[in-house]
C-alpha positions as CSV (number, residue, x, y, z in Angstrom):
1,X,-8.2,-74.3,-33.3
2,X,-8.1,-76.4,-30.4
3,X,-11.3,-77.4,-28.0
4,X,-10.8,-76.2,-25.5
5,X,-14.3,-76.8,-23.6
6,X,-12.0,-78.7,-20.7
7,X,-11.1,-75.0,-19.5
8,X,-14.2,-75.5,-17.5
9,X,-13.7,-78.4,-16.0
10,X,-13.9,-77.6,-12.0
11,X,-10.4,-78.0,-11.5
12,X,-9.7,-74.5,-13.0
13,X,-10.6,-71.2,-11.6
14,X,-11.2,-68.1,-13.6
15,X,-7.2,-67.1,-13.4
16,X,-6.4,-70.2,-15.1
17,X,-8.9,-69.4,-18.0
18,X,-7.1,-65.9,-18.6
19,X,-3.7,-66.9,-18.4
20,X,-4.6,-69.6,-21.1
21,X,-5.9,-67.1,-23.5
22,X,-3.7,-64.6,-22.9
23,X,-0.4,-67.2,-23.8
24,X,-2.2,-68.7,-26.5
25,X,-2.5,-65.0,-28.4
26,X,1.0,-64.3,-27.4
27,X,2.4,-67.3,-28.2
28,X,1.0,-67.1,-31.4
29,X,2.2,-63.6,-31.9
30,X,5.8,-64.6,-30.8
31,X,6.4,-68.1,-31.1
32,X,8.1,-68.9,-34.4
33,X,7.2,-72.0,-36.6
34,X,9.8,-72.2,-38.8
35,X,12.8,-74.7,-38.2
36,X,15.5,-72.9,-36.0
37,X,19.3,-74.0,-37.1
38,X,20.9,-73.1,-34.9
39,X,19.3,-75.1,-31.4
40,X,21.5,-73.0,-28.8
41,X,20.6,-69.8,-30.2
42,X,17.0,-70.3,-30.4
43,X,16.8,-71.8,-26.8
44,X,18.5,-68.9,-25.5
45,X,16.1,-66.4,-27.6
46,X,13.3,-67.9,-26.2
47,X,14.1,-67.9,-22.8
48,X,14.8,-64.1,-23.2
49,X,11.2,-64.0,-24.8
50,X,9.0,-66.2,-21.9
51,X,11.2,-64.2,-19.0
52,X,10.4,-60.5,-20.6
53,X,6.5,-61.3,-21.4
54,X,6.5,-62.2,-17.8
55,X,5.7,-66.3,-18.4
56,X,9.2,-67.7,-16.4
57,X,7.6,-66.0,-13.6
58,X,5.5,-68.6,-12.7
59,X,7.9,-71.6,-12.8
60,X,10.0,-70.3,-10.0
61,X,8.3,-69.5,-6.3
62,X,8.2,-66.5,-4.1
63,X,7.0,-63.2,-5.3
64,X,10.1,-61.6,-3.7
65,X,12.4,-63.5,-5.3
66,X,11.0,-62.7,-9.2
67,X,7.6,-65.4,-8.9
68,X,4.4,-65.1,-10.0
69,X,3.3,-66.4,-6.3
70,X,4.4,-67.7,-3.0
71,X,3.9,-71.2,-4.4
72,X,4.6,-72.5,-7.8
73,X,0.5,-73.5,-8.6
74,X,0.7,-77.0,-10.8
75,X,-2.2,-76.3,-12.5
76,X,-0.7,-73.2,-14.4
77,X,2.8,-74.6,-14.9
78,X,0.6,-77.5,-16.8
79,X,-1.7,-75.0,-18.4
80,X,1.8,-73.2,-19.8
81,X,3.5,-76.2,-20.9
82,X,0.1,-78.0,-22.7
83,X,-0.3,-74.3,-24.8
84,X,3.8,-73.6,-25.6
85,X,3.6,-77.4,-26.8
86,X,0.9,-77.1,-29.2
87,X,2.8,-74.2,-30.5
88,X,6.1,-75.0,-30.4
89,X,8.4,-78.2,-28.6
90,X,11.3,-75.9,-28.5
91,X,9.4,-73.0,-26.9
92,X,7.9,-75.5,-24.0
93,X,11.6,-76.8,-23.1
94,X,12.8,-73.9,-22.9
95,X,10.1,-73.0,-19.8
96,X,10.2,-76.1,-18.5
97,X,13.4,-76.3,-18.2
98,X,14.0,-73.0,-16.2
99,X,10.8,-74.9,-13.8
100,X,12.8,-77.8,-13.2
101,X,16.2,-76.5,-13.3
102,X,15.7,-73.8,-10.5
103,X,12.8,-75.6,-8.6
104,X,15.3,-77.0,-6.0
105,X,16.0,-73.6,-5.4
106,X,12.8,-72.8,-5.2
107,X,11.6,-75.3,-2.7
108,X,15.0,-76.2,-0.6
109,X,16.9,-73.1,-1.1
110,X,18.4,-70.4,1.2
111,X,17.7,-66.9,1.2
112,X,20.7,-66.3,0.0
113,X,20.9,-68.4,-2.7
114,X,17.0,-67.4,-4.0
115,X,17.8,-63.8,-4.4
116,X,21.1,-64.6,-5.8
117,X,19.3,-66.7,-8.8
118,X,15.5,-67.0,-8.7
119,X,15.0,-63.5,-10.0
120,X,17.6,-64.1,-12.7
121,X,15.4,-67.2,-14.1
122,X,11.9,-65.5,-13.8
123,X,13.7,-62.5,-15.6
124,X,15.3,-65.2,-18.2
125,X,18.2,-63.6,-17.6
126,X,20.2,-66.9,-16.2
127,X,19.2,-70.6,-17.6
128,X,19.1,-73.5,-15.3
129,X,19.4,-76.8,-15.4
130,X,19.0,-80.0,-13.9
131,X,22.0,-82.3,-13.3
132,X,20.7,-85.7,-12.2
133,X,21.4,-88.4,-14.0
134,X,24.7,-90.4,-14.7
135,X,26.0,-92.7,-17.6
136,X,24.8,-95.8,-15.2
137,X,22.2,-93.9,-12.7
138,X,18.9,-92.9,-14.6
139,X,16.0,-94.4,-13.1
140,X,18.4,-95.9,-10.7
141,X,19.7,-92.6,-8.4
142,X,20.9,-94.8,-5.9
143,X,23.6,-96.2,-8.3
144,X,25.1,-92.4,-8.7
145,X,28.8,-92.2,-8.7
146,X,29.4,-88.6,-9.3
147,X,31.2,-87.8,-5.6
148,X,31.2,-84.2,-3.8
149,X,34.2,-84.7,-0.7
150,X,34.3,-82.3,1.8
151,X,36.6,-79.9,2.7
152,X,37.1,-77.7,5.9
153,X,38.1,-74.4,5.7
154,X,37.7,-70.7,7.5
155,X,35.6,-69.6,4.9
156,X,33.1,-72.6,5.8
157,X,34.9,-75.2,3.2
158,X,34.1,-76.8,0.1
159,X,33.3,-79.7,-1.5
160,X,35.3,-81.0,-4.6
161,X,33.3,-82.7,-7.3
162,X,34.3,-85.5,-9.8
163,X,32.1,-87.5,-11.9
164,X,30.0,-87.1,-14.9
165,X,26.3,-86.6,-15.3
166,X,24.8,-87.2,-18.7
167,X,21.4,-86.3,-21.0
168,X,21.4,-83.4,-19.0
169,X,18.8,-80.7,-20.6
170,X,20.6,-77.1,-21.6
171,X,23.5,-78.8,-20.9
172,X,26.3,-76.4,-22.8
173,X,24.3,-73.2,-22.8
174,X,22.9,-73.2,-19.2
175,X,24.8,-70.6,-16.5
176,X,24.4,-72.8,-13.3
177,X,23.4,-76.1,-13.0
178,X,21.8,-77.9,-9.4
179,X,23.2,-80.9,-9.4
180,X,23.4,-83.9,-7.2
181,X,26.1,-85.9,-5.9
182,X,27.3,-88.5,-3.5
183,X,28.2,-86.8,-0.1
184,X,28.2,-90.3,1.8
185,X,26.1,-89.8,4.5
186,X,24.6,-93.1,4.2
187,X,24.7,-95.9,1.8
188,X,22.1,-96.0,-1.7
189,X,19.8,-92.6,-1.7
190,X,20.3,-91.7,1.4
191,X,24.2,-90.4,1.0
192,X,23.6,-88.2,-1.8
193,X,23.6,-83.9,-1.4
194,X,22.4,-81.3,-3.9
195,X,24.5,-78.3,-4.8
196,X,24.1,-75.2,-7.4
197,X,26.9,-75.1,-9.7
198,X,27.4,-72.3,-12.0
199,X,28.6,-73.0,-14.9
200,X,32.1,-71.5,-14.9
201,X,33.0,-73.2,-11.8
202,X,36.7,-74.6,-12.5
203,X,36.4,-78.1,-13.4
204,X,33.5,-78.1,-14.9
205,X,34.2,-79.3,-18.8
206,X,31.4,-80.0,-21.4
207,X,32.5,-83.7,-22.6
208,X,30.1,-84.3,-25.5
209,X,26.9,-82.5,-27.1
210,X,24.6,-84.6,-27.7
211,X,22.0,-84.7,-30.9
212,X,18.8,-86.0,-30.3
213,X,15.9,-86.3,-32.5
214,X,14.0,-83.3,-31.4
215,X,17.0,-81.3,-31.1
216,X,17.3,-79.1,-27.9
217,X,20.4,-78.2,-26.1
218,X,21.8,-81.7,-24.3
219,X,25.2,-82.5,-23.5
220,X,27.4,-85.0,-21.0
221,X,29.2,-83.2,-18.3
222,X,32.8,-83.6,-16.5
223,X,33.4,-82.5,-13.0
224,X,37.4,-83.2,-12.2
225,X,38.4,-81.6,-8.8
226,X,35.5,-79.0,-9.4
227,X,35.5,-77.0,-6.1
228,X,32.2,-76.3,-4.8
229,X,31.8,-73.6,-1.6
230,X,29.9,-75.2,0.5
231,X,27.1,-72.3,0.5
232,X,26.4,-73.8,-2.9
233,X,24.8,-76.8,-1.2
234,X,20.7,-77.0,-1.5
235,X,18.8,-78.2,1.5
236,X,21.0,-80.5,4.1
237,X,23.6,-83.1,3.9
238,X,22.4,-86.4,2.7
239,X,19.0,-84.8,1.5
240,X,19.3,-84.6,-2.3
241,X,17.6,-87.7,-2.9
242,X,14.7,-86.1,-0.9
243,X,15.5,-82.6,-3.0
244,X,15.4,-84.4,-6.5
245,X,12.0,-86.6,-6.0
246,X,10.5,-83.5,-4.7
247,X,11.5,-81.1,-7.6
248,X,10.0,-84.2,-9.8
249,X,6.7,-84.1,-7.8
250,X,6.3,-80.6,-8.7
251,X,7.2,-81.1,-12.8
252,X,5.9,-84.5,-13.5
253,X,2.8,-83.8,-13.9
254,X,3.6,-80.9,-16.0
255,X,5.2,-83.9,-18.7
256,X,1.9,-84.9,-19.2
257,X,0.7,-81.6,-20.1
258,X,3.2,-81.0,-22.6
259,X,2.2,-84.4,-23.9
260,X,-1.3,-83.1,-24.3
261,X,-0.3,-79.9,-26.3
262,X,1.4,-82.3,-28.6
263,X,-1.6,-84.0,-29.1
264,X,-4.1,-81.7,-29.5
265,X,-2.1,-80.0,-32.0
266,X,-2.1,-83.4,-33.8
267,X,-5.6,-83.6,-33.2
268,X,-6.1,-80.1,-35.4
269,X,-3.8,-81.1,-38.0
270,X,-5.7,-84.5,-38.6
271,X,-8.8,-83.2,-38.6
272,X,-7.8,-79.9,-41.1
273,X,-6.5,-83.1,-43.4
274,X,-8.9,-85.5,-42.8
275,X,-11.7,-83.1,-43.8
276,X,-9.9,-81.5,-47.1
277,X,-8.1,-84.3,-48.7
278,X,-10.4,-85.2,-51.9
279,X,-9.9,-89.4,-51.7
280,X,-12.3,-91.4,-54.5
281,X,-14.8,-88.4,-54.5
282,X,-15.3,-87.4,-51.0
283,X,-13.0,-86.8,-48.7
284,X,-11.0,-88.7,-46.2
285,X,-13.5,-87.6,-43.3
286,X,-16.1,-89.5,-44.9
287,X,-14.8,-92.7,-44.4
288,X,-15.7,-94.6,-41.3
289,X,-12.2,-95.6,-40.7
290,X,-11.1,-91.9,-40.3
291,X,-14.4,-91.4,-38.4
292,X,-13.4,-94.3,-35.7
293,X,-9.5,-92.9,-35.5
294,X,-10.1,-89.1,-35.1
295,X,-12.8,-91.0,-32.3
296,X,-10.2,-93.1,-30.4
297,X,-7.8,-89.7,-31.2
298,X,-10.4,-87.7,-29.0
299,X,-11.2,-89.8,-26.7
300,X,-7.9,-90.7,-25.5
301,X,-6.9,-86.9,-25.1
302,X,-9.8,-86.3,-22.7
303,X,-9.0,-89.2,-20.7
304,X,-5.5,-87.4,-20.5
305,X,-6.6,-84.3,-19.7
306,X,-8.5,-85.5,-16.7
307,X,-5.7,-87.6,-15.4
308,X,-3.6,-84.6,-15.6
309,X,-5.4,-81.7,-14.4
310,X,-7.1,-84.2,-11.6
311,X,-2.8,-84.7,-10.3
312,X,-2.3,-81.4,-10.3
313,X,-5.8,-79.7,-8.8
314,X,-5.0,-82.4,-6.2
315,X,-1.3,-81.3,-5.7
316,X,-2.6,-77.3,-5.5
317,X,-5.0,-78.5,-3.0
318,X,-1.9,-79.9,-0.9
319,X,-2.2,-83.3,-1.0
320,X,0.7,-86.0,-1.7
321,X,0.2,-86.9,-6.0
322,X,3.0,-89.5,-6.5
323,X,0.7,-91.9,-7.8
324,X,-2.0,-89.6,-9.4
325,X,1.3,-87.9,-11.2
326,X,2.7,-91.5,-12.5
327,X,-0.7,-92.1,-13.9
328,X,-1.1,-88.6,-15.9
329,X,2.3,-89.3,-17.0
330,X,2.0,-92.7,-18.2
331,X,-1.4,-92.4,-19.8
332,X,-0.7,-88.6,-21.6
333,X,2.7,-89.7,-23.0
334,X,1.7,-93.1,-24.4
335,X,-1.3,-91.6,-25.6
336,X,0.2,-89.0,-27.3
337,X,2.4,-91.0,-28.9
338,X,-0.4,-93.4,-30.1
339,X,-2.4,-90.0,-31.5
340,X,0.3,-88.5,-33.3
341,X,1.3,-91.5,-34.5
342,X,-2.6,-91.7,-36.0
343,X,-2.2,-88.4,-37.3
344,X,0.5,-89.4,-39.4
345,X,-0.8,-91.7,-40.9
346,X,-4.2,-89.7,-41.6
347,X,-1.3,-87.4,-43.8
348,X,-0.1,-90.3,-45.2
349,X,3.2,-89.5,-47.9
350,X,3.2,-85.9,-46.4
351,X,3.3,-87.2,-42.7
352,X,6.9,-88.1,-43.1
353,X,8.3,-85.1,-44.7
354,X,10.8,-83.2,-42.6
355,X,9.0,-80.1,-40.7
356,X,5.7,-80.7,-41.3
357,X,3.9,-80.5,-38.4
358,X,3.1,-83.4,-37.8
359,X,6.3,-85.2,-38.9
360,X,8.0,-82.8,-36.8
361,X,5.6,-84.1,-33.8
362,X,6.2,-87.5,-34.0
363,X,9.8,-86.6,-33.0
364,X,9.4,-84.1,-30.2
365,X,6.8,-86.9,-28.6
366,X,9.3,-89.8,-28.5
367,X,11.2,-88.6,-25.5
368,X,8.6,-87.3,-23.0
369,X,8.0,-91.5,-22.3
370,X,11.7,-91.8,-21.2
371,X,12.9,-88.4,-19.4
372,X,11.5,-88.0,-15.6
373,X,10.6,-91.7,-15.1
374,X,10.1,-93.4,-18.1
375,X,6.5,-95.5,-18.5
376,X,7.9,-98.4,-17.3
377,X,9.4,-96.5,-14.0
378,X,5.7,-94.7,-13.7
379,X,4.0,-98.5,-13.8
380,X,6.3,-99.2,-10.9
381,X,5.4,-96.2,-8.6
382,X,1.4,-97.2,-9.3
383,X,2.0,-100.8,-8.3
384,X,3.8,-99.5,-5.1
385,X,1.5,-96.8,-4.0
386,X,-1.6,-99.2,-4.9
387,X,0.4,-102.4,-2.8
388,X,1.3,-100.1,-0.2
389,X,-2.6,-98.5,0.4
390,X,-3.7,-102.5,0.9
């Protein structure tokens, strides 16, 4: 069992304590263990699951429009992620995905387009995804290629897409994506638009799944002469730049959370090891060099958990967490790496067979310091926000 004395930190309030116990029962009621074959299928099952138990309703805003509340509150999307990851990677992508996916919508949408897919996501009745990055535009969105051309029309036109977009998450199994393209409104960021595209929109191929080492749905996608009405855009011309970094504001923080879960369930599996396996008549536990790893384990996970419910008490308190997100982010990834990585070695031969927990771990961990800003990209935006407050 995790601690979980952090639940009365002062950035929670007695909602947050509930909701926490009340997912942590269901999830382990509902959340399967056992390795699923078949990644699509699973995905989609558990997206069915989190929207019926009523969880996807707070990744998506508006409590007409199928949310939980008017505004989607950071400190429970983190709170969600941080207990689905300590009880299953697959079960945490699968709600953060239908977060990020629809949480243009959410924030830049139009009416129309809310009712037409916000309830569907909360419900888990439609999967989203997020279509941002390109074969030579990760970090870099200014260097996106994929193009959306208007055209005018009496039905208020349409834009054609072509392009590709790449590593994008339910990519193959999602039934609309919001993605972003360049509209040319202005050179670098500034030219790009955002547009929902469901996912049988002519011109619109799956090119390539792709296998990861946590498997989850992924795949490359291929937009030739894909025609777009231009309803389906998301805020204004030229805005998706601001769309995508402020979707990212919302979820980033979240990243770290998930990276916490990972951790702490680490944390539980070294210590259950550590203190039952019998090592030259006593048992690992007893040895001071387990004593000072499991103490740089614990440590490190409380200085994550302050970094990341600090960003997002700050961001449910309104204020501007592009700095205070990078942080939690950088710090909660590389640290979970670092613990799990401990872990595994507490477990020693066991720690590296397939689908044991923490094997299993030290794959789902490897990714969260890369997708959304890898640590390298999150030193960057500290450096700028510190230079920038001088």
């Amino acid at each position: 069992m995790s601690d979980k004395a952090y639940l009365r930190w002062p950035f929670f309030a007695g909602n947050h304590l509930q909701l926490e116990s009340e997912l942590d029962a269901w999830a382990s009621q509902h959340i399967s263990q056992e390795h699923a074959p078949d990644v699509d299928q699973a995905c989609r099952g558990l997206v069915r699951q989190l929207g019926q138990a009523g969880w996807l309703r707070h990744a998506v805003a508006g409590r007409g429009h199928g949310g939980a509340q008017d505004v989607i509150d950071t400190r429970t999307i983190c709170l969600i992620r941080e207990t689905l990851a300590r009880h299953s990677g697959l079960a945490d992508f699968a709600f953060a995905m239908q977060g990020l996916g629809s949480g243009a919508i959410s924030l830049f949408g139009s009416e129309a387009q809310k009712q037409a897919y916000l309830g569907r996501v909360a419900r888990g009745e439609a999967i989203a995804a997020f279509a941002l990055s390109e074969p030579d535009a990760g970090s870099d969105v200014a260097a996106m290629q994929c193009s959306a051309s208007f055209v005018s029309g009496a039905d208020g036109g349409h834009y054609v897409l072509n392009g590709e977009k790449t590593w994008i998450s339910n990519g193959g199994i999602a039934d609309f994506y919001v993605l972003f393209a360049r509209t040319g409104e202005a050179p670098g960021a500034r030219g790009i638009s955002a547009f929902i595209v469901d996912a049988d929109a002519p011109g619109l191929e799956i090119a390539e799944r792709i296998d990861v080492i946590a498997p989850h749905p992924l795949a490359r996608l291929r937009f030739s002469n894909c025609r777009i009405p231009a309803a389906k855009m998301v805020g204004e011309a030229g805005q998706g730049f601001k769309v995508a970094m402020a979707t990212l504001d919302v979820f980033r923080t979240s990243v770290a959370a998930a990276s916490l879960g990972f951790a702490r369930r680490a944390m539980d599996e070294a210590l259950q090891r550590a203190s039952s396996r019998k090592m030259f008549g006593q048992v690992l536990a007893d040895f001071q060099l387990t004593q000072a790893k499991l103490a740089q384990m614990a440590t490190g996970i409380d200085s994550s958990a302050l970094l990341t419910y600090r960003a997002a008490w700050q961001r449910d308190q309104g204020e501007r967490v592009t700095k205070e997100a990078a942080m939690a982010k950088l710090v909660a990834t590389e640290t979970a790496q670092q613990v799990i990585d401990a872990a595994v070695q507490i477990f020693g031969g066991m720690g590296v067979v397939s689908e044991v927990p923490v094997e299993r771990l030290y794959r789902e961990i490897r990714a969260l310091r890369i997708y959304e800003g890898a640590s390298e990209v999150q030193q960057l935006i500290i450096a700028r926000e510190i230079l920038k407050a001088t």
